[in-house]
C-alpha positions as CSV (number, residue, x, y, z in Angstrom):
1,X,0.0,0.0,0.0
2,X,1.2,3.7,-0.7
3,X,1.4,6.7,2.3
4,X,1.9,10.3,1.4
5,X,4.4,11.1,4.7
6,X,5.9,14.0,5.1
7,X,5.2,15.0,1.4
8,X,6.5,12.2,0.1
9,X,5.1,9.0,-1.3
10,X,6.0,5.6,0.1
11,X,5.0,2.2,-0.4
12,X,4.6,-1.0,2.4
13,X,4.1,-3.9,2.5
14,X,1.8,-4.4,5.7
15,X,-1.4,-6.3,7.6
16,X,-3.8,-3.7,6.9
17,X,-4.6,-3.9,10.7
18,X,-1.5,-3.0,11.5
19,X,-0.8,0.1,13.9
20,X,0.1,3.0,11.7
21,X,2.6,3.8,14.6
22,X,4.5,0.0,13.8
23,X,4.6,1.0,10.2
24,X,6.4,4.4,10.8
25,X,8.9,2.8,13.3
26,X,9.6,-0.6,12.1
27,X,9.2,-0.5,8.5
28,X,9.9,2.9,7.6
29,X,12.4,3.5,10.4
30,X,11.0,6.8,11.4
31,X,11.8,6.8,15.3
32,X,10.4,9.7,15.9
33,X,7.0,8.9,16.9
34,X,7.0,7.1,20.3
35,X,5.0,4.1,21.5
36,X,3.9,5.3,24.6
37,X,0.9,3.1,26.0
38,X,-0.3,1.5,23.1
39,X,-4.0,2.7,24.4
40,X,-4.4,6.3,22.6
41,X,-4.3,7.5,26.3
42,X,-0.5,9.5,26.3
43,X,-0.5,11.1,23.1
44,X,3.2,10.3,22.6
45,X,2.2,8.7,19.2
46,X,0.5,11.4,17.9
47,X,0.5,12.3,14.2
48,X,-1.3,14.5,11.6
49,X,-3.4,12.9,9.7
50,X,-5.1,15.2,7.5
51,X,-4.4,17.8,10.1
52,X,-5.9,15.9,12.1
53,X,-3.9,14.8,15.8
54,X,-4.6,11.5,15.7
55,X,-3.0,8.0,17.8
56,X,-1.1,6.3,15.4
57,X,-0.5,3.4,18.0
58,X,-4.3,2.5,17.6
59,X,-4.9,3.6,14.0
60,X,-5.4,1.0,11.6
61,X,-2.6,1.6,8.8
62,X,-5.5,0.8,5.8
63,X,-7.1,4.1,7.4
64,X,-4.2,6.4,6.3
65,X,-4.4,5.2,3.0
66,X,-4.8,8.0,0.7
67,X,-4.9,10.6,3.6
68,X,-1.8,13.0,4.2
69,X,0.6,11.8,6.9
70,X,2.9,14.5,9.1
71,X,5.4,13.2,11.7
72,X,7.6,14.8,13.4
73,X,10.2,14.3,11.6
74,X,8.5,16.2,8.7
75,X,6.4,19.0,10.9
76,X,9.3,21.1,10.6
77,X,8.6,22.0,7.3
78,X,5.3,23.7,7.9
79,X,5.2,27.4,9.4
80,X,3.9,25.9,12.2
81,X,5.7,23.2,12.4
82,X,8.9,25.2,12.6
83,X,7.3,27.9,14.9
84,X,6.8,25.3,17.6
85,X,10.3,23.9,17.3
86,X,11.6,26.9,18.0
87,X,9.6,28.3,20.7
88,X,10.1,24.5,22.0
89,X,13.7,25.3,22.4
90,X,13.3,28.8,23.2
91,X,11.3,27.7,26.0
92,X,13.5,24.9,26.9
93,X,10.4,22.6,26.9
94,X,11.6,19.1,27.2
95,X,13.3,17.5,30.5
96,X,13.3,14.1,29.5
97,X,11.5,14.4,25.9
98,X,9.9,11.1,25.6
99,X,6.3,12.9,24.7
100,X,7.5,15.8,23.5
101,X,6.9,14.9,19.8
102,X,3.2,14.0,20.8
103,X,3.3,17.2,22.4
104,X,4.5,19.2,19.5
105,X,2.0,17.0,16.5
106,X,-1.1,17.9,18.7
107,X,-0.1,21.9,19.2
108,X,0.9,22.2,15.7
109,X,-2.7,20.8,15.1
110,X,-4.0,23.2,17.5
111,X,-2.4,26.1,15.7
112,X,-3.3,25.1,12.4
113,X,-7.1,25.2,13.2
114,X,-7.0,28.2,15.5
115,X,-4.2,30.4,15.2
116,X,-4.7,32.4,18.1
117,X,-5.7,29.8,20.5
118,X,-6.5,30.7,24.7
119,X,-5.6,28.9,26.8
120,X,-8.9,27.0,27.3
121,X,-8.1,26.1,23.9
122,X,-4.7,25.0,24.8
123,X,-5.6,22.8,27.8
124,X,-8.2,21.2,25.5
125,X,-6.4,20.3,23.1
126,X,-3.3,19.2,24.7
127,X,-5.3,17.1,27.3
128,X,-4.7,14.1,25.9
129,X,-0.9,14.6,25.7
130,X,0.6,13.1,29.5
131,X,4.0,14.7,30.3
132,X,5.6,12.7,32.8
133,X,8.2,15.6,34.0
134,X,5.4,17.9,34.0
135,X,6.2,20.6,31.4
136,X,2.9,21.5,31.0
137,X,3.3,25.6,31.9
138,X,6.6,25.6,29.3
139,X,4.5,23.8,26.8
140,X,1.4,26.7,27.4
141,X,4.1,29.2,27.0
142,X,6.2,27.7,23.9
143,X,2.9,27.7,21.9
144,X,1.5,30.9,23.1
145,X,4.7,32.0,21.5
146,X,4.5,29.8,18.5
147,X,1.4,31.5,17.9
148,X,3.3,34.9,18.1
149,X,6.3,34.1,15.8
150,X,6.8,36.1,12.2
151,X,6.9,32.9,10.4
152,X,3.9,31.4,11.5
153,X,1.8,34.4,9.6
154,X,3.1,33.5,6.5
């Protein structure tokens, strides 16, 4: 089967069952993604699909067929994307980093549907992201600033 990731088009060979999350990591080698709790209850496996912040280590990979897949190893290429990685290390975000690309897939998701986001927006859409050092007020503040940057108007 073919996957548009990251903008570009790759073909697997894999169980249409299997996790999308198994396909990225062990057949594609993308590490970035992290298997977390294999429950869609951490977030740390969170991609875009469509835009969409979705679990890869629940999602079927026949579902992302045809659909347009962002990791982070490709969300740096968006505006947004490359917003948040900054403010990420302006911010000094991550302690240990395990979730932080979950953490950065579902902002940039945020962002892209509401630019200018409060921070009842923030909390919802990040509460399905667990940090396990408890970065939450850095994460707030990295994509309150995200949300501020030149390039993220372009």
């Amino acid at each position: 089967m073919d996957l548009q990731i990251n903008e570009h088009t790759v073909s697997v060979a894999a169980d249409p069952d299997l996790p999308l999350l198994w396909v990225l990591r062990d057949l594609l080698g993308m590490t970035g993604t992290k298997f977390g709790c294999g429950m869609a209850l951490c977030g740390a496996c969170t991609v875009l699909v469509d835009g969409q912040a979705l679990r890869s280590c629940v999602l079927p990979v026949a579902q992302a067929v045809g659909k347009k897949i962002t990791t982070i190893e490709g969300i740096g290429a968006s505006p947004v994307g490359a917003a948040l990685q900054g403010a990420w290390q302006d911010i000094n975000v991550p302690q240990c980093g395990y979730c932080q690309a979950g953490q950065i897939m579902s902002a940039a998701a945020l962002l892209q549907a509401k630019p200018q986001p409060s921070d009842a927006d923030i909390d919802a859409a990040m509460s399905g992201n667990i940090c396990r050092c408890g970065t939450y007020t850095r994460i707030r503040t990295a994509i309150k600033q995200a949300a501020n940057r030149g390039e993220m108007r372009k």
